[in-house]
Every structure is written in structure tokens, then in C-alpha cells.
N, C-alpha and C positions, 0 to 999 in steps of 0.2 A: 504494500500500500504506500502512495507516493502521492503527492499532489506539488505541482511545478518541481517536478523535478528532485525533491527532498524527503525525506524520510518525515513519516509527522509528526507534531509537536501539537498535541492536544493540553488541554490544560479543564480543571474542572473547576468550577464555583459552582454556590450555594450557601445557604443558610446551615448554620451547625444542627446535626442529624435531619440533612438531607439526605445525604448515602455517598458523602462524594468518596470515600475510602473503600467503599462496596464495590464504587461503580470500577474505582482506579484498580484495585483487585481482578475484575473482571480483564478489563484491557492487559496487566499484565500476563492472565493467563491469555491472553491472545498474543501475547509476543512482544507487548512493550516493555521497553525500558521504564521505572517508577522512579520519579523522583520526589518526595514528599517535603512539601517546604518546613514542618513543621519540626522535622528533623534538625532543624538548625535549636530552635529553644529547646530541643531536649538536651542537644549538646550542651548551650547552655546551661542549661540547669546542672546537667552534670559535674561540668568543672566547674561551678560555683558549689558543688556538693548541695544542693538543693532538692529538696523532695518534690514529683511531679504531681501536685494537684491544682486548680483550677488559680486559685490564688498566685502562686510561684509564678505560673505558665505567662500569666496576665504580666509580671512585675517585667519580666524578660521579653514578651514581646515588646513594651511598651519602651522600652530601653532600648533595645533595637532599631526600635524604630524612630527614637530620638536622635540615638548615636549617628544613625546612616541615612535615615529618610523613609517615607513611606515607604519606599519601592524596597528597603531593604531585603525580602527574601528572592525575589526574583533575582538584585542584584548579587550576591553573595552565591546564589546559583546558576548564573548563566556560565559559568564553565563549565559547570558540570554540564546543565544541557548543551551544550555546543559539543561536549565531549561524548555524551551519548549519540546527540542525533546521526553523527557518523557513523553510527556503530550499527545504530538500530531507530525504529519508531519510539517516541516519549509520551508517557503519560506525566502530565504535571498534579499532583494530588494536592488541593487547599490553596489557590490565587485566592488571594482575597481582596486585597486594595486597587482603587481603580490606578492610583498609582504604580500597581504592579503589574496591570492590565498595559495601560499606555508605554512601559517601560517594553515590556518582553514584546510590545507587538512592531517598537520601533526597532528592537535587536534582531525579531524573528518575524518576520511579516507572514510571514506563512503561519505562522499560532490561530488554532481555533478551539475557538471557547466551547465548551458544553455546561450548559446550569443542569444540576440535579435540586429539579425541586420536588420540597413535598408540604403541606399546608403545615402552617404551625403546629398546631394539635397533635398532627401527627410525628412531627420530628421529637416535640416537648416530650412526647411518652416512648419514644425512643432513646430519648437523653437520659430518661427518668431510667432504661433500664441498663443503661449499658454499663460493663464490668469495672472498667476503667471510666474513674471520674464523673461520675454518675452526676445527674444535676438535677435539682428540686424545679420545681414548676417557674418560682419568681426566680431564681439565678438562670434560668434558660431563655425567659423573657428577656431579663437584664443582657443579656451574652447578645440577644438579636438586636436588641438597640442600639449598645455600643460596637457593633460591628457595623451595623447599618448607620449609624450617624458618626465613629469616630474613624473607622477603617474608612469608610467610602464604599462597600462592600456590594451595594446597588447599583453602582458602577456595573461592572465587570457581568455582572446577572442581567443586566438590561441590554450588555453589549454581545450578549453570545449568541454564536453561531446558529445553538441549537437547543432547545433545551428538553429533556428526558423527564417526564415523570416518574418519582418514584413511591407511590403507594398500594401498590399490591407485593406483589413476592419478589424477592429476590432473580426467581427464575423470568419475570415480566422486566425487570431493570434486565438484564441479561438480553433481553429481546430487544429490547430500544435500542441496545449499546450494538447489537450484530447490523439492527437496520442502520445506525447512523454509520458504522465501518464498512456497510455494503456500497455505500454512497463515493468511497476513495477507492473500488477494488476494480 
């Protein structure tokens, strides 16, 4: 799969427990390359010997993003994808700022968005249950506000390609993602 000539460079947004880790999962069992921005604040956190919960995660992206600029995660990983797409097709997992939207589409003009959305209600009781960092009803609200009002996050969701529903199974996200990949093939 190739569009102008380049291996692709997809990237996912969405609201937290939309499924964009599901979806990016999927892609790489199709054969991309993963690259997960979030992976930089865990480093973080690590070498500041910091425990990962929701709190920390927040202190470190926020620093981050002071230190370097919105665009920080895209910036700090475009080597890496420039060093993947050589190699292979990229899934990007967790765009979130529209400044990181703007940033990667001016490095990569060939980046195409996909939003994984799902209605609030439905993400909040996904968030309520999942294993790792689980979130109450008003911290999952609070999380979409300040992503949507201090990330810029509406950005990059309003600017996509394509966007995928995801509220039924797993195995129906899996079908949206084969029809959108049948569209480069």
C-alpha cells in the first residue's frame, strides 16, 4: 500500500476511549510500523522515577509541552517516523494537538488522519473500565475539556481524512479499518 509514491503514514485522533490504540493495534497486525507518541511521557516519567497515573502523566505532558511547544510529540518523533517510513507503512497512535496536526503535515504531506470516534457515554464507560488508569465519570469529562480546549484537540478530529466509528465490537472497528486500507490497495 502506497499513495504518491510513499509508504503511508496514517496517524489516529480522537477523544480518550475512543479506541485509537485498538484501532492502531489492528493496523499493526496489518503490517505497520507503530509508533505511539505517548511513549515519550512514559519515558519520562520513568527517568524522573515517577509513578504512571493520570496525575504524573498530566504534570509531564504539560512540561513538555512548555519546554518544546505544542507540537512537541510529533517533533521529538519525526525521526523516528522518517526512519520507519523507509522501512515500512506507519501507524501514528495519539496526534492530539492541532499543532501537531499542522507540524507533521508540513514535514509529511502525504499524513492522513483517521478520527476514531465514539459518543461520550460510550468512551466515559470504557475509561471507567479499563485496567490501566481507570477514570471516574467527572475526571473523564475533565480529561475531554482540557484536551479539547487546552490541546487544540478539535483540530486534528475536524481535519481528518476519514473518520471510523467505533461503537459496536471490536471485530466492526476491524471492518472500517480493512475498508479504509482497501481505498490505498
Amino acid at each position: 500500500m502506497h499513495i504518491k509514491g510513499h509508504n503511508l503514514l496514517i496517524a489516529l485522533v480522537g477523544l480518550p476511549g475512543s479506541g485509537k490504540s485498538m484501532a492502531a493495534n489492528f493496523f499493526e497486525q496489518y503490517g505497520f510500523s507503530k509508533i505511539r507518541f505517548g511513549e515519550l511521557t512514559d519515558k519520562e516519567l520513568e527517568k524522573n522515577n515517577l509513578e504512571q497515573n493520570e496525575e504524573n502523566e498530566k504534570r509531564i505532558r504539560e512540561f513538555l509541552r512548555k519546554k518544546y511547544g505544542m507540537h512537541v510529540y510529533a517533533l521529538l518523533n519525526k525521526e523516528n517516523i522518517q526512519h520507519e517510513l523507509k522501512l515500512n507503512n506507519v501507524i501514528i497512535d495519539g496526534l492530539y494537538s492541532l499543532e501537531e496536526y499542522t507540524y507533521l503535515k508540513k514535514e509529511f504531506p502525504q499524513l492522513i488522519v483517521i478520527a476514531i470516534y465514539a459518543p461520550p457515554d460510550v468512551r466515559y464507560d470504557r475509561l471507567a473500565q479499563r485496567t490501566i488508569r481507570p477514570l471516574k465519570l467527572e475526571d473523564a469529562m475533565q480529561r475531554d475539556l482540557s484536551q479539547i480546549e487546552k490541546l487544540h484537540q478539535g483540530g486534528p478530529i475536524a481535519m481528518a481524512d476519514y473518520t471510523i466509528p467505533n461503537i459496536d465490537s471490536p471485530e466492526k472497528l476491524r471492518e472500517y479499518i480493512t475498508e479504509v486500507l482497501a481505498l490505498f490497495s
